[in-house]
N, C-alpha and C positions, 0 to 999 in steps of 0.2 A: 278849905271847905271839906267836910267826910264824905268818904266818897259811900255811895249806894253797897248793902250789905244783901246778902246774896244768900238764903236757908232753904234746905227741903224743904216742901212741902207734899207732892203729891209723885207717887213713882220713883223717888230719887231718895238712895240712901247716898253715904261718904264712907269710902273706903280707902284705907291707906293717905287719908288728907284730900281724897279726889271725887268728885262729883260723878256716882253712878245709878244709871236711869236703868232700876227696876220693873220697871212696867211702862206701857204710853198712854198717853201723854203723860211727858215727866217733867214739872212744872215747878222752877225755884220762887221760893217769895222773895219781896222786896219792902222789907216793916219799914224802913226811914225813909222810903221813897218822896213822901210828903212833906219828910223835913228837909231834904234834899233838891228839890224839885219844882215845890210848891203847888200849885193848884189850878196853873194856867199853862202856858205853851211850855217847852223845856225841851232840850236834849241830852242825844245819849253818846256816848261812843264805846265802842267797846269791841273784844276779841276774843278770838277761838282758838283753839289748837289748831296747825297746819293737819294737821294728823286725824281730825273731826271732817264731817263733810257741811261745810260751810252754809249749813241749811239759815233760809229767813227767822230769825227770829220773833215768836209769837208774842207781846205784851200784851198782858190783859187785865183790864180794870174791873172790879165787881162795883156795884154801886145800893147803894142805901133800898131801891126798890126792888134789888134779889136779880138786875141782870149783868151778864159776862158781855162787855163791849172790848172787841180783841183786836188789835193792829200787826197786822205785818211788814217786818222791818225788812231794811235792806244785809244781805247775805256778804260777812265779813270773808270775802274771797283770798284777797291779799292778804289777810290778818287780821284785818281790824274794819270797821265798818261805822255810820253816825246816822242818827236816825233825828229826825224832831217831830215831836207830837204835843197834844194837849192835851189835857185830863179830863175825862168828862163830869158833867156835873154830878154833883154829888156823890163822888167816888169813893169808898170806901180803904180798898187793898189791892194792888197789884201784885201781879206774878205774870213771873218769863217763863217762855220755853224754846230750849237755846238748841235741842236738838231730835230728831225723828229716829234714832238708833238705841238698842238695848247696847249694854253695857258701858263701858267707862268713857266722860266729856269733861274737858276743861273749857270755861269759860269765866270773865271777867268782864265787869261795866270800870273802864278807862276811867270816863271824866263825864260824870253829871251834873248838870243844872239847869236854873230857871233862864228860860232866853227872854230878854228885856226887850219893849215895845221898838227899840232901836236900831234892835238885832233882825226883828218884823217887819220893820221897813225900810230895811234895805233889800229886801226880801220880796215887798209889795206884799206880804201878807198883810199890814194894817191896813194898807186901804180896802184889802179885799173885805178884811171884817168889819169894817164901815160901814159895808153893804148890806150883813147880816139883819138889820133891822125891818131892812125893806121886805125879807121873806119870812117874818113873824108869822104870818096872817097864809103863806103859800103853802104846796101841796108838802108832802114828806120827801118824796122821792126831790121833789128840788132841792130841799134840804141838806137832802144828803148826798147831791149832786155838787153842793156851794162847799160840803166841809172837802167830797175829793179834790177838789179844786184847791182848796187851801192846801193841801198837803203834798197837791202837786206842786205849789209853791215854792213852801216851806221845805219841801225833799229836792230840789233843785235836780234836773235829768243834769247828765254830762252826754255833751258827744262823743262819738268813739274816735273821734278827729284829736280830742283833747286825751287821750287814754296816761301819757306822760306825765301832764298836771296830776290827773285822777291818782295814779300809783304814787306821785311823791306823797298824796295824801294820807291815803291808807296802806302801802307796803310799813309791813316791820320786818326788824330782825326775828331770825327764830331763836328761842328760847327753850335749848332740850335740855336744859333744870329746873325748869317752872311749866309754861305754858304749855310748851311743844314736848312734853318729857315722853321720849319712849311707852308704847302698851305692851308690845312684843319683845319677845330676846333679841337682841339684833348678831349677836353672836353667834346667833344658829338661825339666824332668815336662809332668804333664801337667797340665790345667786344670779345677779345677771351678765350675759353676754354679749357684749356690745361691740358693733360691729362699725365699721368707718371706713369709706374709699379715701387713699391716696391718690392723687392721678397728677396729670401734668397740669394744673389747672390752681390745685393746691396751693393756696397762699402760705407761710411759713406762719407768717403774725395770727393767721385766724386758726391752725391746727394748733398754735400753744393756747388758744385763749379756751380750744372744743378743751382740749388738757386740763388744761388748769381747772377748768370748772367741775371735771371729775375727781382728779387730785382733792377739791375743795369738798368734796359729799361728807356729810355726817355719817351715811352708812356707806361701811364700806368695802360690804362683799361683792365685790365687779372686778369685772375682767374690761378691756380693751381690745378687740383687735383689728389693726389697722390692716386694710387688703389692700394691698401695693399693686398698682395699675402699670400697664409697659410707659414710660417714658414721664415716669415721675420724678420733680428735681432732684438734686444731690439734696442741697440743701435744706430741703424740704425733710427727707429722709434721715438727716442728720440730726434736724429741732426732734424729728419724733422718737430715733436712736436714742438721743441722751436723755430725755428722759424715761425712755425705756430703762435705760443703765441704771438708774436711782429707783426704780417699781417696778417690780416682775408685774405688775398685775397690766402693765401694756404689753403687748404681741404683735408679731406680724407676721402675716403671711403673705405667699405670689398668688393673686388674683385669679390663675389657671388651675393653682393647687390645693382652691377652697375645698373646703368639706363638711360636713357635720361632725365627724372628730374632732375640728377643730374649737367644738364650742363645748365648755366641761360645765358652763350655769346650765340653772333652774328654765332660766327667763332669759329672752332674746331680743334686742332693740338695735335700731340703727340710729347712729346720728352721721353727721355732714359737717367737715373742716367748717370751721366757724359760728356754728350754732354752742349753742350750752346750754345747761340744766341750771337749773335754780338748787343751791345748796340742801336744800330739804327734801330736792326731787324723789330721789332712788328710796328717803326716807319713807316719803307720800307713796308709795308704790307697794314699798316693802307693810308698811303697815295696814293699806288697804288688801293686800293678798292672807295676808293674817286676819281680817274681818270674814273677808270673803274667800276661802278657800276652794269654793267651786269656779274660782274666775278663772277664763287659761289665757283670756283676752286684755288688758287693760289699755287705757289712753288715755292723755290729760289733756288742759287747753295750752294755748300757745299764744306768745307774742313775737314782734321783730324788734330790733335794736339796728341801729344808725350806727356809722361810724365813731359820729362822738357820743356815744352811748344815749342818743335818744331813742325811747321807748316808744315804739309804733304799733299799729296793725292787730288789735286784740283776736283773738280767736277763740270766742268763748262759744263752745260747742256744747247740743242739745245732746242727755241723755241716749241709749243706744238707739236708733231710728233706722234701723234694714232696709225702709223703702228709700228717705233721705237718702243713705250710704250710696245706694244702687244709683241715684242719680247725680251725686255731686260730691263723692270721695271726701266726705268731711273727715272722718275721725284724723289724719295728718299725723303729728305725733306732738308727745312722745305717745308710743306704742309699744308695748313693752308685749311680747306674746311666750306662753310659755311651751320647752322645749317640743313634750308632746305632741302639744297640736298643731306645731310646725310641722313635724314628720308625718302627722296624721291628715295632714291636708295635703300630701303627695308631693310635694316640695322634693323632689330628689337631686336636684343640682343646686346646691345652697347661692351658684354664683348669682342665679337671681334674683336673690333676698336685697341685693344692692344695685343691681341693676335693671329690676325690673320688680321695683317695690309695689307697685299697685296691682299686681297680677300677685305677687306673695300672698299680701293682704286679703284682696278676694276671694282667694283657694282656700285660705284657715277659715274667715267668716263665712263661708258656706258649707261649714264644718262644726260649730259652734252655734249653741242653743244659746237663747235673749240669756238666763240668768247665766250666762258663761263668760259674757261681755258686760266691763266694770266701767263705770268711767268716774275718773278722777279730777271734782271741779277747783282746781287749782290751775295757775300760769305756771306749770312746772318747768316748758320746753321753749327759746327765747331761739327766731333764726335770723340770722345774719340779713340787714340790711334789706330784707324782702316784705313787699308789701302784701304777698300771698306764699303760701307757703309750696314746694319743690313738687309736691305730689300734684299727679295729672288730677285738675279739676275737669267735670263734667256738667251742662248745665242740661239735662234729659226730663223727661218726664220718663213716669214708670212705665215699663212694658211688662205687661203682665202675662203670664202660664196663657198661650196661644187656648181658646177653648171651640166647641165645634161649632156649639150656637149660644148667642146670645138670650138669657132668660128672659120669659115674659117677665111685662110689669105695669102694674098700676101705680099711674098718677094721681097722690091725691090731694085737689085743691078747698082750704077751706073759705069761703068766702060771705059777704053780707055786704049788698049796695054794691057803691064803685062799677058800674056795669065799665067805664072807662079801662079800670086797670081789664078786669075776668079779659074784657074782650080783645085784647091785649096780648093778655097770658095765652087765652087759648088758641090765638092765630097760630101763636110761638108753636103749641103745642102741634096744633095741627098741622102747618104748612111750614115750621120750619124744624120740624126734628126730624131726623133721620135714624129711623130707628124700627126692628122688622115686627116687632110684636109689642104692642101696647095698649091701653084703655085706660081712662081718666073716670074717677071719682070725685065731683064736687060736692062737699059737703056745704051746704048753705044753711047760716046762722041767723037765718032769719029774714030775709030783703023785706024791705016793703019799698022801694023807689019804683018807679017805673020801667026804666030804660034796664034795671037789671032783671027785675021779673019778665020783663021781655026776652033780654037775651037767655035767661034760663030755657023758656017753654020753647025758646028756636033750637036746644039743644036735642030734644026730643026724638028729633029726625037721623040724630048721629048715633050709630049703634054701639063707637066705642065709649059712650061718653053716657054718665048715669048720674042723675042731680038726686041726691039724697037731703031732706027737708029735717033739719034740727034747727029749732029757733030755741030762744032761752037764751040766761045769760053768757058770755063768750067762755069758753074752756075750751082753749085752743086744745090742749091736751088728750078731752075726750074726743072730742071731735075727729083728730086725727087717728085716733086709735079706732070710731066707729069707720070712718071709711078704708081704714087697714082688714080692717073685717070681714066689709062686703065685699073683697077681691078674694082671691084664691092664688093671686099671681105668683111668682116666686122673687121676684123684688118686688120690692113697693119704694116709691120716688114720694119727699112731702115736699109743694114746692108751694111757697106764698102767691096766690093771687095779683101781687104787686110785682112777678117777675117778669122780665122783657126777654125772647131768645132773640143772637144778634149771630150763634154758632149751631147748624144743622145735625153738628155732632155732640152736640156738647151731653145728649143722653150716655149713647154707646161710651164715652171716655170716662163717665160715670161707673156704667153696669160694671166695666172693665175691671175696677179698681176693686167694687164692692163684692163680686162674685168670689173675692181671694179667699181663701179659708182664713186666712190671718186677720182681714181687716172687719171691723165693726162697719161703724159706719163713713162712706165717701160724701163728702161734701165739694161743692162747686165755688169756684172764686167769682167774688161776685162785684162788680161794679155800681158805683151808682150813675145815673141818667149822664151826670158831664165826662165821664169819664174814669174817674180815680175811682180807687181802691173800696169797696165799702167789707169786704171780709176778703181774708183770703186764712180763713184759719182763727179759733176762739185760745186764748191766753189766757191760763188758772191766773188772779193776783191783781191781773190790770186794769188798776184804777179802782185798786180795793177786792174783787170779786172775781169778775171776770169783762176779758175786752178784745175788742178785733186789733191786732196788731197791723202794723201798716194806713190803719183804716183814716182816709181823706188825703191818700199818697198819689202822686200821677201810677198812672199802668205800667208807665215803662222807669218806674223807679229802682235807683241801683240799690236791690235789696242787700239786707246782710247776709252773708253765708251760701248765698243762692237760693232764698227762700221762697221767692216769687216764679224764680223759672226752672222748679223741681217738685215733685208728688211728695210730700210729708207728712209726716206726722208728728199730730196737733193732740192736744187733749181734747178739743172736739172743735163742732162744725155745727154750724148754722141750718137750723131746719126750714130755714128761707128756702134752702136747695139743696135736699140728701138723700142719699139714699144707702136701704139695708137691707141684707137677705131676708124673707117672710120668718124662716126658720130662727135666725138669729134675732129678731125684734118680739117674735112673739117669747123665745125663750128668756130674752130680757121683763118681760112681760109690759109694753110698750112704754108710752108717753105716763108718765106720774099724774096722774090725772084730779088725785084727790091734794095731794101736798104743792103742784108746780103746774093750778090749770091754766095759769099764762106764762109767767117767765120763767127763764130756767131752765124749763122742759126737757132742752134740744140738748144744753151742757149735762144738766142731767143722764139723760138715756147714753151719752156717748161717755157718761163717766164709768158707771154701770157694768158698759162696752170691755175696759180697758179692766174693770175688775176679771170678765170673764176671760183675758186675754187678748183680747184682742183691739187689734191696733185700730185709730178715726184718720182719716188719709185728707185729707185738703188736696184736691188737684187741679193742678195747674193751668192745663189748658181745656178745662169746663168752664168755661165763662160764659155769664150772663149778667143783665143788668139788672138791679135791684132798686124799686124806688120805696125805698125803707119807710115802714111803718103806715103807708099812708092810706089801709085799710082800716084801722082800729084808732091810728091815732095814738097817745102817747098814755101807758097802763094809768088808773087813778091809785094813787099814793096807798093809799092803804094796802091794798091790796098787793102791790107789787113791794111794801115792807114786809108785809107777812110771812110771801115769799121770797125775800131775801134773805130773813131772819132766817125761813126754815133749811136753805140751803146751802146756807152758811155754816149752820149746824153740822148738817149731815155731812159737807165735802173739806171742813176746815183743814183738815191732813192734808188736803192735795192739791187747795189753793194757797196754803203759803210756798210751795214751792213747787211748781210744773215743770215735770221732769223734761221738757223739750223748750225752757226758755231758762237761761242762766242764771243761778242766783245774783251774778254780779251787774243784773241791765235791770235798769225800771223798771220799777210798777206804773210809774205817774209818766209816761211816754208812747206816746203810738208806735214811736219808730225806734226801734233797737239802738239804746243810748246808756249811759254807764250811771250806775245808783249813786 
């Protein structure tokens, strides 16, 4: 069968035989796709350069009545990656877009075709489109709840339990005459120095295997030097002598007699008897330093390896994250840091680059601006037999710049009926938050029930608490922007009506977060009434658009990475429970009121956030309960197309790939699982 053909179209000329993205979106066509493919379900597989950043790929269909219906695929990390989709009706012309970077991308589609009703139901997709019929006549939004479903399917999640199966799938070899071919001189990159303890401890078999896999690098300006510990084997001494004897580029020094002399690279890294780099690693490093020439910082992700070379323990880390860092030492390695700003982060006795790595670490990134720190989404760094990797983890929440007082703030609830939940919410408010200065704005969208217009006219009496009367139809949107209005406070908190406090504190560990100059908007993790998980942080991609990761997970579930029991940052957060400085939401210029006056809103304003800089923090231990939706009920279908159409639009760059969820874990999974 021929395989799929691959032409400019938009942004993307060929130079030198190589696919180069003049402008963005740079978008290849696919003319045979239809005779390749056919007109129903189909897949795809296909691969990237190691040397590209491993972004989701965009497919998108135009169709007969003039609209672009766009899928995002899964992120070819190991190399290669397999997607399956269906064509929508009356589809006219596809086109890819394989990459979010100006200048030179290799990419290829592997192996296409039509997947047969057989290959579906083994799948359970057929029975699920069986069902199709029964939602002819249902709203949209179900609609297009039944196709995530199929694709959830039909893109089958992998556990991270199963990470071994998953790599024999998708690892290739690299290919530096074709796919993986060089952008840079590698002949005049730059140079790393690499540093490695000897000690008594030292297994012989595991320092030739750290060897070998340097010996093994395609690039190959590195140095080695091994620091000799007191009372390290002979024998030991001897595996790493001879091969010293056959490559100057291994060294050693006495562990007393370290120094910064002794390192003549560019670029500084450590590894540990036993671990190893992936063949392409130092390539991946050296080629990303050549993209990015302001970086002084870089890091990859990592796995472990078993004795008998089983592959364990994936460690696929989020984009650079300072507050994350600060509470749970993810970046690990490989770490590659360049010379300077080792010296410049007052490092003056090198000997505790090796023996007191996380204190290194900490001293250069509190030295180092966000675009200075790269991270490279590749398993470059593989460590021995460990199900976590050597570096001190932390599970903290953030502690934020001590301040003298906590800023005022208005609470603003928007509400209509339910007097059940308001009164509820506002016990919370009032008797169980602990907090020195505050006032509540309810905006009321309308009540006519009784038991609520009651509890409104009892608020009368409360002088921090002010009922503002907008009925009409629901635009969460403006609504919260009019009761942002009539405060003057210096934060403003937007909390649903439907929320329960069950934590006295849980305001103050809000203001805490959001007061930072750095962070946009702080959101609270939120439970639902039995317990589990209902947010704890909003995911660009999942489940199509966007989704609560974790969400329907027990509370004290073993999150990945430490995600649950650390302050991070999310692309955004739930205006169930958030809160942002006055100054920064007004300069935002609030809630979208005209394009997103019900859904969206909240990922919206905190997208915005992250244009202006500034980081949306999810914290940890603000918890409250959420009982989801159960003022409004569930949006009507139009309307909440309309606005997914339009925000889809506008955010499609940043929801195929969320720079704090891995390209290489689901979209069609709550709980961090492998594409």
């Amino acid at each position: 069968m021929a395989g799929l053909v691959l032409e400019p179209e938009q942004g993307v000329s060929i130079s030198a035989g190589e696919f180069f993205a003049d402008s963005l979106p740079a978008w290849l066509s696919i003319p045979n796709f239809f005779d390749v493919c056919g007109r129903n379900w189909f897949s795809i597989r296909y691969a990237s350069s190691f040397f590209d950043r491993p972004v989701r790929p965009l497919l998108m269909f135009q169709t007969q009545a003039g609209r672009n219906i766009t899928y995002i695929m899964n992120g070819p990390v190991l190399g290669t990656a397999e997607w399956i989709g269906r064509v929508p009706d009356n589809a006219t012309s596809v086109s890819i877009c394989t990459t979010d970077r100006l200048g030179p991308f290799a990419f290829r589609i592997e192996k296409a075709q039509a997947v047969s009703k057989y290959s579906l139901a083994s799948r359970n997709v057929a029975a699920a489109v069986s069902r199709s019929k029964r939602l002819a006549t249902s709203r949209r939004s179900d609609a297009w709840q039944f196709e995530v479903d199929l694709y959830k399917i039909a893109n089958r999640a992998m556990p991270l339990a199963n990470y071994a199966q998953w790599a024999r799938r998708f690892r290739r070899a690299p290919e530096l005459y074709g796919l993986d071919r060089p952008r840079s001189d590698w002949t005049n990159g730059p140079t790393f120095s690499i540093v490695m303890p000897i000690g008594p401890t030292t297994r012989p078999k595991l320092l030739q295997a750290t060897i070998d896999s340097l010996l093994q690098q395609f690039y190959h300006r590195w140095s080695l030097t091994a620091c000799i510990e007191n009372g390290a084997l002979d024998q030991t001494l001897r595996i790493y002598r001879d091969n010293a004897a056959h490559d100057g580029r291994l060294r050693e020094i006495d562990l007393p007699l370290f120094s910064h002399a002794d390192f003549d690279g560019d670029w500084f890294a450590t590894l540990s008897p036993g671990d190893t780099l992936e063949n392409f690693a130092l390539g991946s490093i050296a080629e990303e330093i050549f993209r990015r020439p302001e970086a002084r910082l870089l890091y990859s992700d990592e796995d472990a390896i078993g004795e008998r070379g089983h592959l364990h323990s994936p460690l696929l880390k989020p984009d650079w994250s300072p507050v994350f860092q600060e509470a749970s030492n993810y970046i690990g390695r490989l770490t590659c840091i360049r010379k300077d700003a080792l010296v410049a982060s007052g490092v003056s006795d090198p000997r505790i680059i090796t023996t007191r790595e996380c204190d290194t670490l900490r001293n250069v990134l509190a030295c180092l601006s966000p675009p200075e720190i790269a991270h490279v989404q590749r398993v470059l760094y593989r460590r021995q037999d460990q199900a976590f990797p050597r570096q001190q983890r932390m599970t903290a929440t953030l502690t934020p710049p001590e301040t003298t007082a906590l800023p005022d703030a208005t609470i603003v609830v928007v509400t209509k009926d339910r007097a059940d939940l308001l009164r509820t919410c506002l016990h919370g408010i009032q008797h169980q938050t602990d907090y020195p200065d505050f006032n509540v704005v309810i905006v009321d969208n309308g009540t006519t029930e009784k038991d609520a217009l009651a509890l409104l006219a009892s608020l009368k009496s409360d002088n921090r608490v002010l009922v503002l009367q907008r009925p009409g139809p629901f635009n969460f949107s403006a609504l919260c922007n009019e009761g942002a209005r009539l405060s003057k406070s210096q934060l403003l908190v937007f909390l649903n009506n439907d929320i329960e406090m069950r934590d006295r504190n849980w305001l103050k560990r809000l203001a805490k977060v959001a007061v930072r100059p750095d962070v946009g908007v702080a959101g609270a993790t939120l439970l639902y009434p039995g317990g589990r998980i209902q947010h704890a942080g909003v995911t660009l991609g999942l489940g199509t658009v966007a989704g609560h990761l974790y969400s329907g997970a027990p509370a004290n579930h073993a999150e990945y990475l430490g995600h649950l029991t650390a302050d991070r940052e999310v692309s955004a957060v739930t205006a169930a429970c958030c809160a942002i400085e006055r100054a920064k939401f007004e300069k935002l210029g609030g809630f979208d009121e005209i394009n997103l006056p019900v859904e969206f809103n909240d990922i919206d304003l905190c997208l915005r956030a992250m244009e202006q800089g500034w980081s949306n923090i999810c914290v940890s231990n603000a918890i409250l309960v959420h009982h989801e939706s159960e003022t409004r009920g569930v949006a009507p279908s139009t309307a909440y197309e309309v606005e997914r159409s339009y925000f889809v639009r506008r955010w499609l760059h940043v929801i195929r790939d969320d720079p704090f969820y891995h390209p290489a874990l689901s979209m069609f999974a709550l709980q961090p699982s492998l594409a």
